[in-house]
C-alpha atoms as an extended CHARMM CRD file, in Angstrom:
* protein
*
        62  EXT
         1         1  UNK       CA            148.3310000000      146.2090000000       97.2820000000  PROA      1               0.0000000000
         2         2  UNK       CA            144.6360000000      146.2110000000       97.7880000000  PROA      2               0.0000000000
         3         3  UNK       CA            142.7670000000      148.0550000000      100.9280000000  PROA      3               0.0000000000
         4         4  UNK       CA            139.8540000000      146.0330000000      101.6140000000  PROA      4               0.0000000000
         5         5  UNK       CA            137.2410000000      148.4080000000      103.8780000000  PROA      5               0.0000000000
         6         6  UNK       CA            135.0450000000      145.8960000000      105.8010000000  PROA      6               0.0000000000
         7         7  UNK       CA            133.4430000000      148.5290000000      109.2240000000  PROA      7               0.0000000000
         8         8  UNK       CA            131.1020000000      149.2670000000      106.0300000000  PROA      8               0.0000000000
         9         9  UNK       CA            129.6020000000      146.1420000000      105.6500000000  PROA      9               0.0000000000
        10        10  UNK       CA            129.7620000000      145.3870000000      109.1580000000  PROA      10              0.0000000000
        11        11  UNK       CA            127.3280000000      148.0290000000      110.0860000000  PROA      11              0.0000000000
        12        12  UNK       CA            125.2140000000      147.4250000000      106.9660000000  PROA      12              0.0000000000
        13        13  UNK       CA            124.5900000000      143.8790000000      108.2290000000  PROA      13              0.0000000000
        14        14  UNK       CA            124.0080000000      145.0320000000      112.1460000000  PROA      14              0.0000000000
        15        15  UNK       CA            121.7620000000      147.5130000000      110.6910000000  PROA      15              0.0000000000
        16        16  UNK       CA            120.2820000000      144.7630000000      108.6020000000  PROA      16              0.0000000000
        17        17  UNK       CA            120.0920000000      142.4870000000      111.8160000000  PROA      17              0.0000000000
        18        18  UNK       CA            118.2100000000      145.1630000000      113.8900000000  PROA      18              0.0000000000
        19        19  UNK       CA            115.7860000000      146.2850000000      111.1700000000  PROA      19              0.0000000000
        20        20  UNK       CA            114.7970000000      142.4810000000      111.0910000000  PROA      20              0.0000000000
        21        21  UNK       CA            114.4240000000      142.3880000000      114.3230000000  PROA      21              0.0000000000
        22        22  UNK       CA            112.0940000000      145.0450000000      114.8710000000  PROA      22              0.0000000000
        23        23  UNK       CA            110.2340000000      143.8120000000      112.0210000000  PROA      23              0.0000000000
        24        24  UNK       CA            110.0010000000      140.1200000000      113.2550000000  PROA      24              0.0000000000
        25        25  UNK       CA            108.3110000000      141.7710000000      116.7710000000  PROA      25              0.0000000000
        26        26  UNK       CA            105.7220000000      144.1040000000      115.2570000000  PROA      26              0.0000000000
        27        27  UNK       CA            104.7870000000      140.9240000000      112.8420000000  PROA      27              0.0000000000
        28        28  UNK       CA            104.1620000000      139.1840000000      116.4130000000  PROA      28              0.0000000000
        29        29  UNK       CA            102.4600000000      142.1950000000      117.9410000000  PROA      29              0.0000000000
        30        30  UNK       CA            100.2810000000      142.4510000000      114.9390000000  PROA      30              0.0000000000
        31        31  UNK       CA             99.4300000000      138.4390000000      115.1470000000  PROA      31              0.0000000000
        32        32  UNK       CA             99.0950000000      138.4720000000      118.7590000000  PROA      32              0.0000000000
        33        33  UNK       CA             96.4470000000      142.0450000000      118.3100000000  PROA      33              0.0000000000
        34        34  UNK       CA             94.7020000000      139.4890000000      115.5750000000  PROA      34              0.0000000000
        35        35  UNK       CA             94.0550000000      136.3060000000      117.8600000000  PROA      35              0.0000000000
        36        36  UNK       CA             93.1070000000      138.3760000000      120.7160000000  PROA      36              0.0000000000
        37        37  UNK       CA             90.8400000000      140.4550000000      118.7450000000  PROA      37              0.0000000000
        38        38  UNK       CA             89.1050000000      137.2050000000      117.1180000000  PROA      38              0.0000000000
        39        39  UNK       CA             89.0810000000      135.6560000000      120.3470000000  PROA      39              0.0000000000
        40        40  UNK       CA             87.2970000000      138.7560000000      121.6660000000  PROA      40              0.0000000000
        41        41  UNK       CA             84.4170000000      138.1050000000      119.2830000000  PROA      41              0.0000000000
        42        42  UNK       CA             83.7220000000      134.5850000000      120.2300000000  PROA      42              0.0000000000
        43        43  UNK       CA             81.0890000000      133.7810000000      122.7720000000  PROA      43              0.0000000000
        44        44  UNK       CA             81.0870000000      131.9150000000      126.0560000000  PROA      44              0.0000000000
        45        45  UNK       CA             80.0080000000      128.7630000000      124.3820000000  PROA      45              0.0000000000
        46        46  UNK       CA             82.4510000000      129.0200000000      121.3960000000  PROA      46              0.0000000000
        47        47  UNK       CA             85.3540000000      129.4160000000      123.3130000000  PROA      47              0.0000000000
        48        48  UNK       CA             84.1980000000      126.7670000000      125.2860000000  PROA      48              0.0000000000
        49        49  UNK       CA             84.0190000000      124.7200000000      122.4580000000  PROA      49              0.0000000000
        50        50  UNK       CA             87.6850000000      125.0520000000      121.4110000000  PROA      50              0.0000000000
        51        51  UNK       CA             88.8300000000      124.9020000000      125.3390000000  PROA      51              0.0000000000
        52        52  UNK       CA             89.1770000000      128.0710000000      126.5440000000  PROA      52              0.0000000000
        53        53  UNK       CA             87.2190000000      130.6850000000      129.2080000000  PROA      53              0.0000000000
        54        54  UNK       CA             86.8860000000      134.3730000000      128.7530000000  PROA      54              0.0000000000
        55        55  UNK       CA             89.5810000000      135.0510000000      131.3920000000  PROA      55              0.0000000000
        56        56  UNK       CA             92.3180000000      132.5000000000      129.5860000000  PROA      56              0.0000000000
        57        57  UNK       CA             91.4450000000      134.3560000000      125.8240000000  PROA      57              0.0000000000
        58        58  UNK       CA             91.5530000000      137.9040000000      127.6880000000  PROA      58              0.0000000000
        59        59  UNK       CA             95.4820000000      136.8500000000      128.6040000000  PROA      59              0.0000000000
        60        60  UNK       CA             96.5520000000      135.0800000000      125.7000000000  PROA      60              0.0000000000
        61        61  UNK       CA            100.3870000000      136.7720000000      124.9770000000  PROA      61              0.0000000000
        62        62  UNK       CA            100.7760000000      138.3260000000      128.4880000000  PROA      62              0.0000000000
């Protein structure tokens, strides 16, 4: 008779789930630091251009 053990791999794969979690939001943090720091760099009339104000690219993400 065989004894299969599967709370192992059960908690590998949460682990696995979590890890790509946290992974998947600092990805987003890091995009959302990018835009808003390119935003940041644009003038008046360029953000005008592509139809936004300073205010609106200040609070893109929040």
């Amino acid at each position: 008779m065989a004894l299969l053990d599967t709370s192992r791999s059960a908690a590998h794969s949460s682990f696995s789930g979590i890890f790509a979690r946290v992974l998947d939001a600092i990805s987003a943090w890091n995009d959302l630091r990018t835009t808003r720091n390119a935003l940041a760099k644009l003038s008046d009339r360029e953000l005008a251009d592509i139809g936004l104000s300073r205010y609106e690219a200040e609070n893109i993400g929040r």
